[in-house]
C-alpha positions in Angstrom: -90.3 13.4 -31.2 -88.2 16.4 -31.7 -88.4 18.7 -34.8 -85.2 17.5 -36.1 -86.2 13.5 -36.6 -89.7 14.7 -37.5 -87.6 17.0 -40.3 -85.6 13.8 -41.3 -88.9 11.8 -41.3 -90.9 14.1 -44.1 -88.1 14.9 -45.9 -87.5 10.9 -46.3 -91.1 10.6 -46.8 -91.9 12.8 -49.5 -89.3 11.5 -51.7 -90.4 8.3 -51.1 -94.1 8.7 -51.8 -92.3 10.7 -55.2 -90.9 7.4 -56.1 -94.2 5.7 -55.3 -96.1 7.8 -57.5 -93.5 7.6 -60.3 -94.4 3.8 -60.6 -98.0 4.3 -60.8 -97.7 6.9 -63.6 -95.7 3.6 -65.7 -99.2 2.3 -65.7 -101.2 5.0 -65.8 -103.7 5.4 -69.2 -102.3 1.9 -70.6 -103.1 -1.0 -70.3 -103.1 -3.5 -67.4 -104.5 -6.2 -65.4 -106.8 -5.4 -62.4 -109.2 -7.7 -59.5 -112.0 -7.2 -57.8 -111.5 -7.0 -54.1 -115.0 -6.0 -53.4 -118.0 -4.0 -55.2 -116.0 -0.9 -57.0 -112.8 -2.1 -55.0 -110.0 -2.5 -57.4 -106.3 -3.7 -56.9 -103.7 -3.6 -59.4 -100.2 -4.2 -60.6 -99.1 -0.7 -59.9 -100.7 -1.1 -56.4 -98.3 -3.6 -55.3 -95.3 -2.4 -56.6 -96.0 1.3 -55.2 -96.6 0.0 -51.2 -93.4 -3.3 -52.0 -91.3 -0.4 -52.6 -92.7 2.2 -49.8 -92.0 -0.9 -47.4 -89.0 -1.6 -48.8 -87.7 1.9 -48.0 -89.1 2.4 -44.7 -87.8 -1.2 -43.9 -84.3 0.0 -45.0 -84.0 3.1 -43.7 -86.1 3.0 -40.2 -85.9 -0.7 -38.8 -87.5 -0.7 -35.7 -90.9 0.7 -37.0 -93.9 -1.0 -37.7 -96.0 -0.9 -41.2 -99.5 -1.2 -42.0 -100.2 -0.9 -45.9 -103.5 -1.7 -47.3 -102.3 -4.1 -49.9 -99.6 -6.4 -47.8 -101.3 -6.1 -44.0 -99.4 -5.3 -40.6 -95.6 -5.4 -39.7 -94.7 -5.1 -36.1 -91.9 -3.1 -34.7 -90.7 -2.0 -31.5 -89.7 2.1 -32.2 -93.0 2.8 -31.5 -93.7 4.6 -34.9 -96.3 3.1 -36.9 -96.6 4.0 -40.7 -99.5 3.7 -42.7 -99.4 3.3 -46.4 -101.9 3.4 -49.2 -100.0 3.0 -52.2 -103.0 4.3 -54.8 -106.2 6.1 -53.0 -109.0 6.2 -55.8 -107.5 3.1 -57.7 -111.5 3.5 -59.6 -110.1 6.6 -60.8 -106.7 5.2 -60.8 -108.1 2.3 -63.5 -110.2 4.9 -65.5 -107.4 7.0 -66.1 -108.6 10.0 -64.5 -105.7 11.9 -62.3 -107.4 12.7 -59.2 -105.7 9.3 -57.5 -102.8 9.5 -54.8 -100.1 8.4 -52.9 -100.7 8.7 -49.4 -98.1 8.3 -46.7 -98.9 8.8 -43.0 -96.8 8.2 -39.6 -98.2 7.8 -36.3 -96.0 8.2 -33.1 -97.1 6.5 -30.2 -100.5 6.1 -32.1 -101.1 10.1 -32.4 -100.7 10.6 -36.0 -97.8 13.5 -36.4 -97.5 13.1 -40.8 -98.9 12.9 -43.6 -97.3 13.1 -47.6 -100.2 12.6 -50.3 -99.0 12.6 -53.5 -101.2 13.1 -57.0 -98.6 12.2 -59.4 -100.2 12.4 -62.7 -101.5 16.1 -62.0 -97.9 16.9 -60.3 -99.0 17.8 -57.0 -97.4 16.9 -53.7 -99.3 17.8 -50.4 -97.3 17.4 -47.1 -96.9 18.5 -43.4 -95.5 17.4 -40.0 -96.9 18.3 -36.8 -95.6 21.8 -35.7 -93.6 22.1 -38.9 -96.4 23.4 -41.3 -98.1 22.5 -44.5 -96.5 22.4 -47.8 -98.2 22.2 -51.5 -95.1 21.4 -53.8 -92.6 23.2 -51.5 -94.7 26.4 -50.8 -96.8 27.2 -47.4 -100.6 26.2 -47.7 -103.5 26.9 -45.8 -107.2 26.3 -46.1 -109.6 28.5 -47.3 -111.1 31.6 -45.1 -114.8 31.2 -46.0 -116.7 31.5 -42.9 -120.4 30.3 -44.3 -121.8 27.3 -45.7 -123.7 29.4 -47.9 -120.5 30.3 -49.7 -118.4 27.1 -49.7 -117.8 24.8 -52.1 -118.9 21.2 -50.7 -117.2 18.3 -51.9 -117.5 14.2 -51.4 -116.0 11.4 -53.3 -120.0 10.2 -53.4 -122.8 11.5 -51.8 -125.0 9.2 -52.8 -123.2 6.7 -50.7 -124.3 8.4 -47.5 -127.5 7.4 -47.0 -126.4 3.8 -47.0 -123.7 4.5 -44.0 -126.7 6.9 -42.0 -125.5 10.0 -43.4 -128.4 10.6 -45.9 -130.6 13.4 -44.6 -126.8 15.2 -43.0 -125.2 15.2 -46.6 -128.6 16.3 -48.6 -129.4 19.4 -45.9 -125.3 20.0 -46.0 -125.3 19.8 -50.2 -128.7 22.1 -49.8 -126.5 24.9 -47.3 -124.1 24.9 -49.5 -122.8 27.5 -52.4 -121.4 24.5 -54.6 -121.5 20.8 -54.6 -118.5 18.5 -56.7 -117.1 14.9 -57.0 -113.7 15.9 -56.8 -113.1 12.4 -54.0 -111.0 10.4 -52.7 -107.7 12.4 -51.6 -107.5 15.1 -54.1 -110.3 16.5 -52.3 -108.6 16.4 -48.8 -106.2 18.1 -50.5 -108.3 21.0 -52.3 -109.3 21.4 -48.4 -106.0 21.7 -47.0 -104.8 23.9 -50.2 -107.7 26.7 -49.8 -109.3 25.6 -53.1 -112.7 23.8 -51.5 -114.0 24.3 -47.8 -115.5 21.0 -46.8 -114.6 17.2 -48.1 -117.4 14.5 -46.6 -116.8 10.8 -47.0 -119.3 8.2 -45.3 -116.5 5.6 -45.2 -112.8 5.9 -45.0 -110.3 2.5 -43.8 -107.6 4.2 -41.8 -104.7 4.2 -44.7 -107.3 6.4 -46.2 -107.0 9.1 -43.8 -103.9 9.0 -41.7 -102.3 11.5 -44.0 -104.9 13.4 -44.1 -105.1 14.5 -40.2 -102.1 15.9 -39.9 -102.3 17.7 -43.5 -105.6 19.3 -42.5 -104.4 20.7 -39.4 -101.1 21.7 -40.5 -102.8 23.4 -43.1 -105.4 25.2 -40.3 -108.2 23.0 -40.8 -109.7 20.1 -39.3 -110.5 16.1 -39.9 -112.8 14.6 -37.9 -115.3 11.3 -38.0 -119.0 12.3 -38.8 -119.4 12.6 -35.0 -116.8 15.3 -34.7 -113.9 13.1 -33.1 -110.6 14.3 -34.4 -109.2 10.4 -35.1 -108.2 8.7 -38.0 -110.0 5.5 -36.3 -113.9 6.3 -36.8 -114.7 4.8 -40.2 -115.7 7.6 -42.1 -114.3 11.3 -42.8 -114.8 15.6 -42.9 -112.6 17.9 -43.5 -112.9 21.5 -43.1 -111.6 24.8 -43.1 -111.9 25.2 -39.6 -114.4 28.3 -39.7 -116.6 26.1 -40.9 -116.8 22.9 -38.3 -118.9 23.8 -35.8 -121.6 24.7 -38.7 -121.0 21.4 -40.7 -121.0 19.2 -37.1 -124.4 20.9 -35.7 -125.8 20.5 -39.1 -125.0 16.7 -39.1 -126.1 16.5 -35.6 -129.6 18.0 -35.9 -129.6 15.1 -39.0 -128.7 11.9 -37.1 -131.7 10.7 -36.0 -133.5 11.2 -39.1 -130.2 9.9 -41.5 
């Protein structure tokens, strides 16, 4: 894909992640009707409006491509673009009224994922990059942090109590021990403290893949890394790190030397 159609791509796909997130903030702090999809898994009126008018959009404007949003399933196409929508990460905080939810918006070419727009309306912030065309927080460069130790990084996952019940227990209590600083600052917004220098690692034990297909480009745009728990860089392996990239190879042999006792 050529930087000119990737250009036209995130460019189209930040203002449409903007008008996303301007429907979620209609229902943000008031009142409205929510389900149960699963334990702590919420859906909501403003989750169905965001991805009907992020397909919508992409629909309208690029044809031939396929869709995959976490609310309304898989469209086929035949331009061999896939994108990947979910229209409100951290709906629990979304549904608490706490503004560390998202907008994310990711594009995969030829199944390599090459974009990524995450969007945290209610805090203003708008996180995006393209592959060889750089990483942008609210129109200016970002890049990850430069911290080269554990020992001085700030740690973050949406839960780390969760990880002992995906294998991860003794890997995310020796990493929380390493490190500097531990917080809760989950779901996307701390992908994007990662990618914006402001936190050095972000864990998750289990990520569905409109979780994270933003993400993987962001992170590397941004000069860091995303990766499965095994150290794969894919947005496919069921579960998430992000680093700074200094800090990768001492996160992944930490986890390693872990496994068999997780």
């Amino acid at each position: 894909m050529s930087e000119s159609e990737l250009k036209e791509l995130l460019d189209f796909s930040v203002e449409a992640a903007r008008e996303a997130g301007e429907i979620t903030l209609h229902y943000f702090k008031k009142k409205f009707e929510t389900r149960l999809k699963g334990k702590d898994n919420f859906v909501t009126q403003a989750d169905l409006e965001a991805e009907e008018l992020l397909r919508r959009r992409i629909s309208e404007r690029f044809p031939g491509d396929a869709i995959l949003g976490e609310e309304g399933g898989e469209s086929l196409g035949t331009s061999g673009r896939r994108w990947i929508i979910d229209p409100i990460d951290g709906t629990y905080a979304f549904v608490h009224g706490v503004p560390f939810y998202g907008v994310l918006l990711g594009v995969e070419a030829e199944g390599e994922p090459v974009l990524g727009v995450v969007n945290i309306p209610a805090l203003g912030e708008m996180v995006y990059a393209a592959r060889g065309l750089g990483c942008f927080w609210n129109g200016e460069p970002a890049r990850v942090s430069e911290t080269a130790r554990l020992e001085d990084a700030l740690l973050l996952s949406t839960d780390f109590g969760s990880c002992a019940a995906r294998g991860f227990g003794a890997a995310a209590e020796e990493l929380q021990r390493r490190a500097s600083m531990r917080r809760t600052w989950g779901d996307c917004y701390g992908y994007v403290l990662v990618a914006t220098g402001r936190a050095d690692v972000m864990l998750d034990p289990s990520l569905n893949v409109w979780d994270c297909a933003a993400l993987l480009p962001v992170l590397e745009e941004a000069g860091g890394t995303f990766s499965d728990w095994r150290g794969r860089r894919t947005i496919h392996g069921g579960n998430g790190v992000a680093t700074n990239g200094k800090l990768f190879p001492e996160v992944m042999r930490i986890i390693k030397e872990n496994q068999q006792s997780a």
